[in-house]
KOLFI-129560 format. One line per 2 residues: their letters; for each residue x, y, z of C-alpha. Coordinates in Angstrom, 2 decimals. Layout:
BEGIN
a	X,Y,Z; ...
//
This chain:
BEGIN
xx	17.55,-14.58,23.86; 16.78,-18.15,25.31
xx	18.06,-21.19,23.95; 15.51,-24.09,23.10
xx	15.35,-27.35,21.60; 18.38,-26.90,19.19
xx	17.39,-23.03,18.28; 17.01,-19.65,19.57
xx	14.33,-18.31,20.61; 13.92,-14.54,19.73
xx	12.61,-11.87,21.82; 13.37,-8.81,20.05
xx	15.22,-7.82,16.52; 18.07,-5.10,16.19
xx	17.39,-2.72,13.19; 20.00,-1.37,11.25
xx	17.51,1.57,9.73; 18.45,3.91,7.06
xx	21.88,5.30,8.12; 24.00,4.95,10.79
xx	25.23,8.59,10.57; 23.59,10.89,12.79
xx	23.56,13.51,10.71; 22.09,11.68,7.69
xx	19.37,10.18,10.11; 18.18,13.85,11.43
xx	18.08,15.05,7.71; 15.55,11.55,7.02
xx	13.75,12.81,10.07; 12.87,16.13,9.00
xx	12.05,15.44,5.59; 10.03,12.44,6.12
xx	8.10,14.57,9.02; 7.62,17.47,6.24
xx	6.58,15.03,3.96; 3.87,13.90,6.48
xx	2.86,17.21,7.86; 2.04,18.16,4.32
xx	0.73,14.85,2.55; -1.58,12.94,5.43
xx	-3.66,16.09,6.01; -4.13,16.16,2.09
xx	-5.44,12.13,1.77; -7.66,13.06,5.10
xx	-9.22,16.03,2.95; -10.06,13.70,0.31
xx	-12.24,11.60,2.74; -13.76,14.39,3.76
xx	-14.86,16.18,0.32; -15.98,12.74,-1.22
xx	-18.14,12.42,1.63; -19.66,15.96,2.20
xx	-20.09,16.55,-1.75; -23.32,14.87,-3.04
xx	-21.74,15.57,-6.27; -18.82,13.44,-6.05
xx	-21.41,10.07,-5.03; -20.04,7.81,-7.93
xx	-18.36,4.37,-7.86; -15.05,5.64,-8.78
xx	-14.67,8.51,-5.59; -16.13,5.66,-3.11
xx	-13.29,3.67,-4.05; -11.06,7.04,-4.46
xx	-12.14,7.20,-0.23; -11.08,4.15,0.61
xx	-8.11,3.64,-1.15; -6.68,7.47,0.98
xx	-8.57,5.78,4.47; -6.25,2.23,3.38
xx	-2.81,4.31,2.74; -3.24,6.27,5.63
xx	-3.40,2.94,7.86; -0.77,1.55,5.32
xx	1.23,4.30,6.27; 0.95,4.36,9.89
xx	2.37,0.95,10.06; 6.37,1.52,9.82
xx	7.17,4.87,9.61; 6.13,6.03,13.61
xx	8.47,3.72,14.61; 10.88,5.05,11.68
xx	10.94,8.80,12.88; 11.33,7.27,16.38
xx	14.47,5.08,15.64; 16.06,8.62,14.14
xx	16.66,9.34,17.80; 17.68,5.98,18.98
xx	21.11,4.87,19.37; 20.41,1.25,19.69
xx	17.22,0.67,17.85; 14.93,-2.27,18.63
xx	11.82,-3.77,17.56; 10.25,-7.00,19.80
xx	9.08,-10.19,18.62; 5.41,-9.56,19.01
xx	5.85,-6.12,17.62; 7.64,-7.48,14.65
xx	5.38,-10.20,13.91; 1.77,-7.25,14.16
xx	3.94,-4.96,11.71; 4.47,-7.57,9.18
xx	0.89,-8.67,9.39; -0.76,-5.20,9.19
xx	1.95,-4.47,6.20; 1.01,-7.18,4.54
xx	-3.06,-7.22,5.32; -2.93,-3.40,4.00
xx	-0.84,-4.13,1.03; -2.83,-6.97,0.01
xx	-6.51,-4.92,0.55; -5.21,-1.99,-1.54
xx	-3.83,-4.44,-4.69; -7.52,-6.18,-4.43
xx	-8.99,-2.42,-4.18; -7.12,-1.10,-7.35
xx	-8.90,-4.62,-9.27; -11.94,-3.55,-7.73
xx	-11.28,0.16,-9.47; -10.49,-1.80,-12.70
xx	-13.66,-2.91,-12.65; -15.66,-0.38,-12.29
xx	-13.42,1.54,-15.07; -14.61,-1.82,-17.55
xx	-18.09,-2.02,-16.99; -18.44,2.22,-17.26
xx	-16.88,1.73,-20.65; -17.75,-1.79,-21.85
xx	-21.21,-1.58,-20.71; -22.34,1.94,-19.87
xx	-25.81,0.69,-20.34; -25.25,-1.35,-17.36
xx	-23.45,0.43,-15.15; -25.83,1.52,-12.84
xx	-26.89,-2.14,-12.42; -23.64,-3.87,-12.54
xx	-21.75,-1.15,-9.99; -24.01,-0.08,-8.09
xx	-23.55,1.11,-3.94; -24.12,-2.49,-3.05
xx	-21.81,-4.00,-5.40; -19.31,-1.46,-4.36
xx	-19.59,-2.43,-0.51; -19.94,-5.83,-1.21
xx	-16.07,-5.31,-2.92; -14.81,-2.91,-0.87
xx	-15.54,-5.93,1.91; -13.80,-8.91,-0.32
xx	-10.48,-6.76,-0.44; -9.95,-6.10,3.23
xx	-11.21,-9.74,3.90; -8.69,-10.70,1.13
xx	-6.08,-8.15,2.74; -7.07,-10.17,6.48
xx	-6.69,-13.54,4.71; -3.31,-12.98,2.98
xx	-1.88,-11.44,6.08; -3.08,-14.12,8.48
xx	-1.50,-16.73,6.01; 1.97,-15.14,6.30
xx	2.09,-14.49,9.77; 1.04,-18.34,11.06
xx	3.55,-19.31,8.53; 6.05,-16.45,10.38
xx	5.66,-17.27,13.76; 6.70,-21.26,12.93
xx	10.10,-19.79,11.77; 12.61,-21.68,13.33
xx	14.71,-18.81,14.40; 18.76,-19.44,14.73
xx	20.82,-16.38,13.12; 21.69,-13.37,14.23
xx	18.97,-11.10,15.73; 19.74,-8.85,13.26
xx	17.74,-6.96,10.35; 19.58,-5.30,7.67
xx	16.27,-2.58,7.62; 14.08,-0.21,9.05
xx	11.07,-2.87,9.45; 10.44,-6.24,10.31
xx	9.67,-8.13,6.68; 9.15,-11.85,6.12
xx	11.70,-12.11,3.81; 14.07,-10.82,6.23
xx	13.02,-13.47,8.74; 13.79,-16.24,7.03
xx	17.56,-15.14,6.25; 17.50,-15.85,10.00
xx	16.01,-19.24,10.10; 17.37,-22.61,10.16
xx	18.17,-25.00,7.55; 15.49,-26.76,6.26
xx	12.94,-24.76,5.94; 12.62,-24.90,2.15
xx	8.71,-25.76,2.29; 7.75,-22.47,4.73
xx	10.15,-20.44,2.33; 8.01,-21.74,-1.06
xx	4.39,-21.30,0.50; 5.66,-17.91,1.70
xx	6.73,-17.04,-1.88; 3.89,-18.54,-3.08
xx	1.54,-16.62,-0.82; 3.47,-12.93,-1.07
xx	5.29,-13.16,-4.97; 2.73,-14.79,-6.54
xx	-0.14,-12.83,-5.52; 1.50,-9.32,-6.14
xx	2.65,-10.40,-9.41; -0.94,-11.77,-10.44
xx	-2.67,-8.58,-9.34; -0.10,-6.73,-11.11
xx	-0.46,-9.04,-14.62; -4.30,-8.67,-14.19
xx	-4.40,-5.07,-13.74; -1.92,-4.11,-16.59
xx	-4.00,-6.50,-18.84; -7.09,-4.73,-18.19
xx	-6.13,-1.31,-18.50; -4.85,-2.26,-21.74
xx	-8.16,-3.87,-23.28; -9.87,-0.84,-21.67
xx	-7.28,1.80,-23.75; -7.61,-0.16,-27.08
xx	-11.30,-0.20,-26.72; -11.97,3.63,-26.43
xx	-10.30,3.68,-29.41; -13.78,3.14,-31.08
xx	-15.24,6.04,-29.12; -15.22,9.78,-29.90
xx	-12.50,12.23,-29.25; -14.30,13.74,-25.81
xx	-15.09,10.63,-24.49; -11.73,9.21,-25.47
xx	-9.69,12.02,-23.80; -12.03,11.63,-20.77
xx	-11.63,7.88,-20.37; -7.96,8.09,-21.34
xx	-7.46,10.80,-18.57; -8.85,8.30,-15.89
xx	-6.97,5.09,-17.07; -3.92,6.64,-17.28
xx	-3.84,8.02,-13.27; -5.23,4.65,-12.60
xx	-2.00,3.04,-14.59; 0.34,5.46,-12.93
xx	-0.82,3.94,-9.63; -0.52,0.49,-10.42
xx	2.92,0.85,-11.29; 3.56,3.25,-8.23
xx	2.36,0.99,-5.78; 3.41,-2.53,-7.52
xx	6.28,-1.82,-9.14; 8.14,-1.48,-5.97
xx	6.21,-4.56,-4.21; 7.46,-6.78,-7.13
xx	11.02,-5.83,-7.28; 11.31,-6.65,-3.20
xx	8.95,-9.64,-3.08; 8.89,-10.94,-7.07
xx	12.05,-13.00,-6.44; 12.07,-16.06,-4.22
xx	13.60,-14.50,-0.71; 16.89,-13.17,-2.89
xx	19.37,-10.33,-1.95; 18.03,-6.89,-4.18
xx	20.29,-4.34,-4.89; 18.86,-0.69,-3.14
xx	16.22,-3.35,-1.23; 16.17,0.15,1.57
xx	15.84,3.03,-1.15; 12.80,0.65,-2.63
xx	11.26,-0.33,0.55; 11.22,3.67,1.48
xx	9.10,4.41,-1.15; 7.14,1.25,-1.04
xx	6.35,1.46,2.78; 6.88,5.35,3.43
xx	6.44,7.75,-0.17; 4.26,6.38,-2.55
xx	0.88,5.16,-0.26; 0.18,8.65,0.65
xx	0.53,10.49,-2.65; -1.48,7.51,-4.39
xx	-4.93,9.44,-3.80; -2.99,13.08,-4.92
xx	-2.44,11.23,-7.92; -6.13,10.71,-9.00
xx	-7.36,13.78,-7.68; -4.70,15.92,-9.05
xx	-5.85,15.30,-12.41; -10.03,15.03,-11.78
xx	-11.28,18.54,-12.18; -14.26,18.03,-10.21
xx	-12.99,16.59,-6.86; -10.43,19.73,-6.99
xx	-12.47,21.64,-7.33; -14.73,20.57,-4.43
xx	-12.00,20.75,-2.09; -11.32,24.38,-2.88
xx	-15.25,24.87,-1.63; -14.69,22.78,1.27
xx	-11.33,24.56,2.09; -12.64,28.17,1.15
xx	-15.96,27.48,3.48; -13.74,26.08,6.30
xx	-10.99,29.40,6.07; -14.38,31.40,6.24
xx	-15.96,29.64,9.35; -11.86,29.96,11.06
xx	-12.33,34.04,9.84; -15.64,34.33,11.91
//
């Protein structure tokens, strides 16, 4: 570290990580690897049958596609350098590197909240205006969204990182975590910097928590209006808004605990972040496809014909 003009300026960040225990850190290494070994190939083989099956061309499995492509970049943000830190004594992160994690984090995290609107969308208009549907969400419309959320993802990480990087740094070089996080760079920053702490909360609480309100309020008008509709349709619509619910929660619940509250001290902030960052992305996809019949079975073909092709 260098000092310069009245604070420091910080070259690389000490992580505390998980444990401190080596034996508690190898037991996080192998289970988070297992988890991995077994869950990415899944969200890969979800790409793969949406886009091989003509069958499975609909709105809803385009955005299905994207969301598993989104959480498998969301997910190789942190944990690499997780699993890596297992075996380091003295674990590090540098500036630069710490400042790219928390904007891909954040650009990722942002894209897949503006995806799962885009999903609530397309989950209105099929059953507020089925007439319309083919009009209203069609493979234009779809690209044309699937473009606004990673260019909403870019813009909301861009806006927290320039506001980042003007930290005035003077703590400790120390983060109580396994990742570098905004709110954990400005425990470490000099007094007065009130305005940079609002326009960060602003930009990170506020958004999550709107995306959140929106989505919850959506799927709720949607559920009291297939209560008009008959009992197969009903179960059919209800099937899909509930997996869609589930995943709201999964994936904002944990975002709005950590970042809901202005830059405040959260009790289990690690044990949250672990399933934010690490857990939940990659079993957000299992979750829809888990309980659609016809994307299950379509991977069973696409399996089956692969084990087949291995055999000869």
């Amino acid at each position: 570290e260098m000092e310069h003009k009245n604070h420091t300026v910080v070259t690389e960040f000490v992580l505390l990580g998980l444990s401190q225990n080596h034996e508690v850190q190898m037991i996080f290494f192998f289970f988070f690897l297992l988890f991995y070994v077994i869950i990415l190939p899944g969200n890969v083989l979800i790409i793969l049958t949406i886009r091989r099956d003509s069958q499975l061309g609909s709105p809803m499995y385009f955005f299905l596609a994207n969301m598993a492509f989104l959480d498998i970049c969301y997910c190789s943000v942190t944990p690499p350098k997780m699993l890596a830190d297992f075996f380091s004594h003295r674990k590090t992160i540098s500036y630069s590197a710490c400042m790219a994690q928390l904007f891909f984090l954040h650009s990722l995290g942002a894209a897949e909240a503006f995806l799962l609107m885009a999903m609530a969308y397309d989950r209105y208009v099929a059953v507020c205006k089925p007439l319309h549907y083919t009009r209203l969400v069609n493979r234009g419309v779809c690209c044309v969204l699937v473009g606004a959320t990673w260019s909403g993802g870019f813009i909301h990480g861009i806006i927290l990182f320039a506001l980042s990087i003007h930290l005035p740094l003077c703590g400790p070089n120390i983060l109580d975590n396994f990742f570098c996080d905004v709110h954990q760079l400005v425990k470490l920053a000099c007094a007065n910097t009130y305005i940079v702490e609002l326009l960060m909360f602003l930009n990170n609480g506020v958004v999550i928590v709107m995306c959140f309100t929106l989505l919850l309020i959506s799927y709720t008008v949607l559920l009291l209006k297939i209560q008009t509709q008959s009992s197969k349709a009903k179960n059919k619509v209800a099937s899909t808004c509930v997996s869609h619910i589930i995943v709201v929660f999964v994936m904002c619940g944990p975002a709005v605990y950590i970042y809901g509250l202005p830059f405040q001290a959260v009790p289990m902030e690690k044990v949250v972040a672990v399933f934010h960052t690490v857990i939940f992305p990659l079993t957000n996809p299992m979750i829809y496809t888990l309980r659609n019949k016809e994307i299950k079975g379509s991977m069973w073909k696409l399996v089956s014909k692969y084990i087949l092709w291995c055999g000869k």
